[in-house]
C-alpha atoms as one frame of an Amber mdcrd trajectory, in Angstrom:
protein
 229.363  25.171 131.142 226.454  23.245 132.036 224.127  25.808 132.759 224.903
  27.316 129.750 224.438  24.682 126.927 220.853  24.559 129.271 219.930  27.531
 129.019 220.428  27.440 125.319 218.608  24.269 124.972 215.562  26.218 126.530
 216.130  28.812 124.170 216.092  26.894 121.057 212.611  25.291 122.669 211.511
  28.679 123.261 212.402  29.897 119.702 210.948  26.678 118.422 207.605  27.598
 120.294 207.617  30.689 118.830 208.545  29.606 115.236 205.333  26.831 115.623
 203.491  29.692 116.826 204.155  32.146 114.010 203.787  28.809 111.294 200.110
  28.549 112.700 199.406  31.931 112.921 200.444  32.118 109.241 198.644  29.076
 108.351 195.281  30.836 109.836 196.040  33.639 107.761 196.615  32.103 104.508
 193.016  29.692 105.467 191.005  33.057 105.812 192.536  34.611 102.848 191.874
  31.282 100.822 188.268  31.303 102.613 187.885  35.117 101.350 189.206  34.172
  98.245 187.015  31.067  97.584 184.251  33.069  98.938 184.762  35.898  96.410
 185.136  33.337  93.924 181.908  31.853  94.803 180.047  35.590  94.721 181.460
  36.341  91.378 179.995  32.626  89.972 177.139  33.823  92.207 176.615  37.087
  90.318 177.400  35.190  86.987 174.464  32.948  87.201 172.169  35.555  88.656
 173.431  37.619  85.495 172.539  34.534  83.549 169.272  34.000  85.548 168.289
  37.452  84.829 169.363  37.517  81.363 166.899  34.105  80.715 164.350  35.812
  82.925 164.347  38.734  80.642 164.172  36.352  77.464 161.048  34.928  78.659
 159.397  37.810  79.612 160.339  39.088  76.276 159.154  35.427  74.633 155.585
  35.670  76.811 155.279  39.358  76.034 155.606  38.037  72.249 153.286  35.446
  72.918 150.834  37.483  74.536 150.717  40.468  71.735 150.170  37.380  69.709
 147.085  36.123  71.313 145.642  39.903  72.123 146.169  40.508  68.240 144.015
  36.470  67.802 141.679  37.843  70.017 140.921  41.063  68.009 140.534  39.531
  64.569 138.195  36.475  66.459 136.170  39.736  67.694 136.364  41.779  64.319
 134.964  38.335  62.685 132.542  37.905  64.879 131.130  41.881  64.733 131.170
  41.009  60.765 128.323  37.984  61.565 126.698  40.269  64.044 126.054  42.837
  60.494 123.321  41.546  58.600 124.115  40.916  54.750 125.562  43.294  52.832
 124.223  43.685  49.466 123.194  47.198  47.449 120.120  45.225  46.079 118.774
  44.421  49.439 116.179  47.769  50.815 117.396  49.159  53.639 115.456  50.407
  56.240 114.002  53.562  54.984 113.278  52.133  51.379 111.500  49.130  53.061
 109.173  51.358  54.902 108.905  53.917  52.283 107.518  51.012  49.335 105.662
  48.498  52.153 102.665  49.765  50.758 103.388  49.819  46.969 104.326  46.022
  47.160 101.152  44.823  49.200  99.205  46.377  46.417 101.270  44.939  44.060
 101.466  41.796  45.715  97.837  41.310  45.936  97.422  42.210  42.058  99.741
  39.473  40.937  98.308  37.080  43.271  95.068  37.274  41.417  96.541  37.471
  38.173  98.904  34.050  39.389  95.358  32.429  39.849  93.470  33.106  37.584
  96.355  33.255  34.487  99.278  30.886  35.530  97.837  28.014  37.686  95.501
  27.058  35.081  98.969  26.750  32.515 100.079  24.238  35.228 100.068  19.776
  34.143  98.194  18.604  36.605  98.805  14.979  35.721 102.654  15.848  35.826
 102.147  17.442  39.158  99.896  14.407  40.812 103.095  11.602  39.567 105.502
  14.066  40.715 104.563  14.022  43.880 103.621  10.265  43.725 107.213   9.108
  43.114 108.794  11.457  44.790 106.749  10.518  48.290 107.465   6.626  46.601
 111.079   6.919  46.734 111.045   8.795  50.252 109.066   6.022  51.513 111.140
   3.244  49.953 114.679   4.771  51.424 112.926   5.918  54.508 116.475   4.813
  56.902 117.800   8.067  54.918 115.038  10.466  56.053 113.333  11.462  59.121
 109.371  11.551  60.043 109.457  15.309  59.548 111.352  15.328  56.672 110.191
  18.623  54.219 109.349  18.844  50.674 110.079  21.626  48.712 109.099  24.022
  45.771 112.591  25.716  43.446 112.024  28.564  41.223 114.188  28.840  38.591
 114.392  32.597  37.300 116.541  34.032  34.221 116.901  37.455  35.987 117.230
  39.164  39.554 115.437  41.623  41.036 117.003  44.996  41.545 116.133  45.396
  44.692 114.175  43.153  47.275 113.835  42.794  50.703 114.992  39.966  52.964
 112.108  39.730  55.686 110.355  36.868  55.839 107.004  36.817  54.506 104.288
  34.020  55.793 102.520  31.889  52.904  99.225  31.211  53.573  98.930  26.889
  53.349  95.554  24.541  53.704  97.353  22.112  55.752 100.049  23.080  58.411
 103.482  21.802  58.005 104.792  22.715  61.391 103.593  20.263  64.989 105.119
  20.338  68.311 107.885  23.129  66.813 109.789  25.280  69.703 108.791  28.693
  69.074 110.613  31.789  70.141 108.707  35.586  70.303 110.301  38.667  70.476
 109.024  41.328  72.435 109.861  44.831  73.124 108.747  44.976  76.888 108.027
  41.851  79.768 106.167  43.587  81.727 103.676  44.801  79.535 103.606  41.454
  77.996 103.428  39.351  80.941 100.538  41.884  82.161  98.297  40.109  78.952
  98.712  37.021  81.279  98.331  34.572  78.480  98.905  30.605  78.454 100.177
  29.599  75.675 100.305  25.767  76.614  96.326  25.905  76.804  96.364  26.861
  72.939  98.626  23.838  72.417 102.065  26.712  71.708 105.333  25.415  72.882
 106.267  29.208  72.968 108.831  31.071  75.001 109.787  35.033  74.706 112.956
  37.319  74.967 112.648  41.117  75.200 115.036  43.024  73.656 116.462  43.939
  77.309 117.217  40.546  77.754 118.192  39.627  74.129 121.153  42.922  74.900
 122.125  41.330  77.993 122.200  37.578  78.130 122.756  37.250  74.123 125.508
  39.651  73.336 127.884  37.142  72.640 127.959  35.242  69.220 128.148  32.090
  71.041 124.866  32.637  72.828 123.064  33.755  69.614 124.248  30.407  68.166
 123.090  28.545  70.788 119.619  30.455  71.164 119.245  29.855  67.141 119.400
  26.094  67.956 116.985  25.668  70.928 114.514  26.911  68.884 112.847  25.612
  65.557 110.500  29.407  64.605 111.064  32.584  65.318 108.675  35.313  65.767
 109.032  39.066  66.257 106.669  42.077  67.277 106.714  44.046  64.046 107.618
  46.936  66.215 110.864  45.854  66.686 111.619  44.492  63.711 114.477  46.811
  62.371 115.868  46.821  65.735 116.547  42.994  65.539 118.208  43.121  61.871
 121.142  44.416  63.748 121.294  42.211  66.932 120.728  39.166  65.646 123.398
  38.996  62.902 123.894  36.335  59.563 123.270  33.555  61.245 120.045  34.125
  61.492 119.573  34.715  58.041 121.687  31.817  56.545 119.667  29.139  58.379
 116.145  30.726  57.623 115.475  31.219  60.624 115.199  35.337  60.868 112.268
  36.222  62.571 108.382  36.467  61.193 107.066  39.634  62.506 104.018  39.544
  63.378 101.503  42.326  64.526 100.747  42.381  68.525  97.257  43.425  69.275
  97.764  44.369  73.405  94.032  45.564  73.749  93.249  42.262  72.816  94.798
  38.957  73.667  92.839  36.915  71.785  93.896  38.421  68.319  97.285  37.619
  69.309  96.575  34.206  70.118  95.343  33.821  66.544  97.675  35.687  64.571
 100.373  33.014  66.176  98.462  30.319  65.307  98.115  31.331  62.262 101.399
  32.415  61.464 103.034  28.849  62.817 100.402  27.033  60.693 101.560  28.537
  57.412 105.055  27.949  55.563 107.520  31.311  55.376 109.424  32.207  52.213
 112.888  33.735  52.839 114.001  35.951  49.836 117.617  35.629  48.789 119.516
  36.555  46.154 118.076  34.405  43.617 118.390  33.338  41.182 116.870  30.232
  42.552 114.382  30.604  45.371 112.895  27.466  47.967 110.220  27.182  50.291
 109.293  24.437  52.466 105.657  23.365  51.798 104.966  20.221  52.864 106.555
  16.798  54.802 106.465  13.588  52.570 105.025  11.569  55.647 101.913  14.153
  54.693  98.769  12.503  52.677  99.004  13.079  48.674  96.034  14.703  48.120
  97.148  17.437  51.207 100.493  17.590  49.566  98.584  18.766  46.492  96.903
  21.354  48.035  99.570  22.861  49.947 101.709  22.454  46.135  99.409  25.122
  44.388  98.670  27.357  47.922 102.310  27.702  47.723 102.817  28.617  44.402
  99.768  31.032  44.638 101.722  33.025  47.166 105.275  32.406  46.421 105.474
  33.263  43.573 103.682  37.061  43.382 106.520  38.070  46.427 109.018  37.299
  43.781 107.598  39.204  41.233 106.173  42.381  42.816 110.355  43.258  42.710
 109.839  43.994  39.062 110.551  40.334  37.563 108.390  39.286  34.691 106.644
  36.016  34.578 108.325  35.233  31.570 111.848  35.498  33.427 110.424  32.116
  35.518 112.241  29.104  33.655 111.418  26.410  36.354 109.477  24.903  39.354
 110.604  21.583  40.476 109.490  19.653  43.240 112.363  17.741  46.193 112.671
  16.690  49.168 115.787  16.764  51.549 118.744  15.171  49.286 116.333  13.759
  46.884 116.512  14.868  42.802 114.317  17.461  41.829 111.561  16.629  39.599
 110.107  19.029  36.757 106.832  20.690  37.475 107.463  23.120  35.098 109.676
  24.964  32.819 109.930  27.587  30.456 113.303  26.343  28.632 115.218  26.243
  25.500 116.203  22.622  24.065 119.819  23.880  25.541 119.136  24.609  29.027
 116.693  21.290  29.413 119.671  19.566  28.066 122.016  21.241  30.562 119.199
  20.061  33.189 119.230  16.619  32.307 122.689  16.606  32.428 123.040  18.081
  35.922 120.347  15.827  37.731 121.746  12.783  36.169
């Protein structure tokens, strides 16, 4: 009986074995199917936020592509301005290129009649006492409020016309002056080739010219961009052109150029002979240049108001004397002149002469109060 309630006993301790066996077995199990399970869990939430990633991902690209079409279409319109300043000014009364070359000759002859006729007709019309006290006060009051000027600071002839030309052309044209205006001035000179240029082997510095030159290679390559045309119009204070090449610039250059005054002279570039061009720069930086606009009012720089008065005088009528016929060779009457005034930067403009009604000098009055 004994031995058989023991070997029972070591039964139930063997089944018990077996039982703890099986429970840990189990317990594995169920671990690595919770681990699986966790794990599958943790791949879906995975595959979520990489869904989620890829979804924001795809927003932002979308958001930059946006963005970028933004700034490429920015970009355009900054370049479409800036080819609209490159074109010189459009206007159907301005000559092109043809019609400028075509009548050249028919307005230096008429040019050079109405000079003559200027002198000899219209100068003597001119007050000279009115002229002499214009220019008195006006260099007074420049010389009283000299804190609001500089050394250099211009004076300058306005003609006042009643009608506008029909057509006209814009290049500058160099007025012929007793006493230069212009000292120590930066001066730029276009050329159409270096080599042949350099080849003259002139020194400017010798002849007292602070003068530099671009050819047009080099104007095409380092001044394409507007921002380097800008910058090249302000290291300089004139600029000069071979005559040649002329046309060519009216397109590279742009309306900057024009709208500061600062489109080049051209000037004619005597290679068999050095000397000539020496002089014709001289003489073409000692004389004022009158830009022609639109009208109708047109300016030119004669003078500075540190000059002396009787010089100022002189360079008053020179001015005049050649102004005045470039204006009217475009088929405008002298009778269509209303005004000439005399003023220096930001100063009122004082009457040199006019040709008005009892209205318009009221109007005038009015205005410059």
């Amino acid at each position: 009986m004994a031995k058989k309630n023991k070997k029972k006993e070591e039964e139930n301790k063997k089944n018990k074995k077996d039982i703890k066996k099986d429970i840990k077995k189990n317990n594995r199990k169920n671990s690595n199917l919770s681990n699986k399970s966790n794990n599958s869990k943790n791949n879906n939430k995975k595959n979520k936020n990489d869904n989620k990633n890829n979804k924001n991902d795809n927003k932002n690209n979308k958001n930059e592509k946006i963005k970028e079409e933004k700034k490429n279409k920015k970009q355009t319109k900054k370049i479409e301005n800036n080819e609209n300043l490159n074109e010189e000014p459009e206007n159907k009364n301005i000559l092109n290129e043809e019609e400028e070359q075509n009548s050249y000759e028919l307005f230096l002859k008429k040019y050079n009649d109405l000079k003559t006729n200027i002198k000899n007709n219209f100068i003597p019309q001119l007050n000279k006492n009115q002229i002499k006290n214009a220019i008195t006060e006006l260099k007074k009051y420049m010389t009283k409020n000299k804190q609001n000027f500089i050394e250099n600071d211009y004076l300058y002839l306005s003609f006042l016309f009643n009608k506008l030309p029909i057509k006209f052309s814009i290049r500058p044209v160099s007025i012929h002056i007793k006493n230069p205006i212009y000292s120590n001035k930066k001066i730029c000179l276009f050329i159409k080739d270096k080599e042949t240029f350099e080849d003259l082997n002139i020194n400017f510095q010798e002849n007292n010219i602070n003068l530099e030159y671009i050819d047009t290679n080099t104007l095409r390559l380092k001044y394409d961009r507007f921002e380097d045309r800008r910058k090249l119009l302000k290291n300089f204070d004139i600029f000069l052109c071979d005559i040649r090449i002329y046309f060519i610039l009216k397109k590279k250059l742009g309306k900057p150029f024009y709208q500061s005054k600062k489109y080049p002279l051209p000037i004619i570039l005597d290679y068999e002979n050095k000397e000539k061009i020496i002089n014709e720069i001289k003489d073409k930086i000692n004389n004022a240049i009158f830009y022609m606009n639109h009208g109708p009012i047109y300016n030119i720089k004669f003078s500075t108001y540190k000059t002396d008065e009787k010089k100022i005088e002189e360079n008053l009528y020179d001015a005049i004397s050649e102004t005045l016929p470039h204006i009217l060779k475009y088929d405008v009457d002298i009778d269509e002149l209303k005004a000439i005034t005399l003023k220096g930067n930001d100063t009122i403009e004082l009457p040199l002469y006019n040709h008005l009604k009892e209205e318009d000098l009221k109007i005038f009055c009015e205005n410059e109060k």
